[in-house]
C-alpha positions in Angstrom: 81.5 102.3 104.5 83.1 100.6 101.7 86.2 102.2 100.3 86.8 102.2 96.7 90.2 101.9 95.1 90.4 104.7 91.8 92.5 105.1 89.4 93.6 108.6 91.3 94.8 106.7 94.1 97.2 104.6 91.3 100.6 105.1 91.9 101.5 104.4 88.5 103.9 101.5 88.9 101.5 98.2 88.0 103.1 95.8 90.8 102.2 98.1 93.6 98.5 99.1 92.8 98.1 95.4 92.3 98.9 95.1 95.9 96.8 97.9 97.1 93.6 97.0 95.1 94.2 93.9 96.6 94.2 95.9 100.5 91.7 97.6 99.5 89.3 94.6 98.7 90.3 92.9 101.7 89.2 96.3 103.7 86.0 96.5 102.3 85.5 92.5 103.4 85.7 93.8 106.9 83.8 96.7 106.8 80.9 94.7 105.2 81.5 91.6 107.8 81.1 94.7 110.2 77.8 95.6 108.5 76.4 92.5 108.9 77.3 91.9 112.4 80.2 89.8 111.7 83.1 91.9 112.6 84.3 89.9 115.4 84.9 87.0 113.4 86.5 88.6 110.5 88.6 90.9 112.4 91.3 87.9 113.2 91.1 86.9 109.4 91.9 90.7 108.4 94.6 91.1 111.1 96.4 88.0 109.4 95.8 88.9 105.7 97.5 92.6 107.2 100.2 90.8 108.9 100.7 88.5 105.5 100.0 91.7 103.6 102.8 93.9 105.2 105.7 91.7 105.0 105.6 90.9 101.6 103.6 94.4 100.2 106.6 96.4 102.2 109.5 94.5 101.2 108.8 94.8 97.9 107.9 98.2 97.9 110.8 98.8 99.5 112.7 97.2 96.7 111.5 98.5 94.1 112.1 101.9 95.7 115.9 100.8 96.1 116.1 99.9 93.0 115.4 103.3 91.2 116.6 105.0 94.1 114.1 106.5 95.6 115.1 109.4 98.0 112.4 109.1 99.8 113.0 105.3 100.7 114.0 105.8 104.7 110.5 108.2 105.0 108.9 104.7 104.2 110.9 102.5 106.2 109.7 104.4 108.9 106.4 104.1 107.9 106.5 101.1 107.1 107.9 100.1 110.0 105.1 102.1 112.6 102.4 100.7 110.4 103.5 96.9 111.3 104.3 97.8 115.2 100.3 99.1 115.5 99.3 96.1 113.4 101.4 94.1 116.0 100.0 96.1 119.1 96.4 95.3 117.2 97.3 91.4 117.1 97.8 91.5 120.4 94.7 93.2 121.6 92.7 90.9 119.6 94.4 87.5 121.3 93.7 89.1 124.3 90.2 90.8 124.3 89.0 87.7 121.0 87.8 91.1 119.5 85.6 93.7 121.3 84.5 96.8 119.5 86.9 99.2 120.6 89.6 96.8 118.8 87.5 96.4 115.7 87.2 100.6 115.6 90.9 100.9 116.0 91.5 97.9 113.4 88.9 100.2 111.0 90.7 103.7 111.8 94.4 102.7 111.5 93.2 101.1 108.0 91.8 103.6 106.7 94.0 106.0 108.0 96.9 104.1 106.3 94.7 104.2 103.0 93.9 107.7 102.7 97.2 109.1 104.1 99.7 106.7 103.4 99.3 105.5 99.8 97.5 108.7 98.7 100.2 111.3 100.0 103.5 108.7 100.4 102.9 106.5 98.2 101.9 108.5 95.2 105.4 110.4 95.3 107.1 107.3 94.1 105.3 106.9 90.9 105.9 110.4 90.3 109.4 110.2 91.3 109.8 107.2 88.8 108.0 108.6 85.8 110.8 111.5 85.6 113.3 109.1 85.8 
């Protein structure tokens, strides 16, 4: 099931859609590696690129929300901040189980749970909140 990124889903602010075309690319490499029976090898390449992903996507989301202050900036900390301790829980499934199918459903569900909730509800708000600034 690929997921496609639209221009709906653009938050309006160029630096952040960048990043989450660039997610959203990465997602649909797993869920074609998952396609083609290939899941369990990709699944520890995606759960890096995440990690990777998260630290520097969320810090400078998080800037940029500081800088125009953003009122709803500690709302996405603490998103943020649960989305990178179940991508931590995920890691460690993985190095433990070397990436059974339950793991690669869970890995598949928090993503695109995080896609369709998180950047098309959260997400969004800041690019609205910045255009009326």
């Amino acid at each position: 099931m690929a997921i496609i990124w639209t221009p709906n889903l653009s938050v309006g602010v160029e630096s952040i859609d960048a990043q989450h075309k660039s997610l959203f690319e990465k997602v649909n490499d797993l869920f074609e590696a998952g396609k083609n029976k290939r899941a369990k090898e990709t699944i520890g390449e995606m759960l890096d690129f995440l990690d990777d992903y998260t630290k520097q996507h969320f810090r400078d989301e998080e800037a940029y929300m500081a800088k125009i202050n953003y009122p709803g900036l500690e709302q996405q900390k603490t998103a943020h901040k649960k989305f990178v301790e179940e991508l931590s829980k995920l890691k460690q499934e993985y190095q433990q189980s070397g990436g059974n199918i339950a793991l690669i459903i869970n890995a598949n569900q928090m993503i695109l749970n995080w896609l369709t909730h998180h950047i098309s509800n959260m997400d969004k708000q800041i690019g609205a909140y910045a255009k009326n600034l």
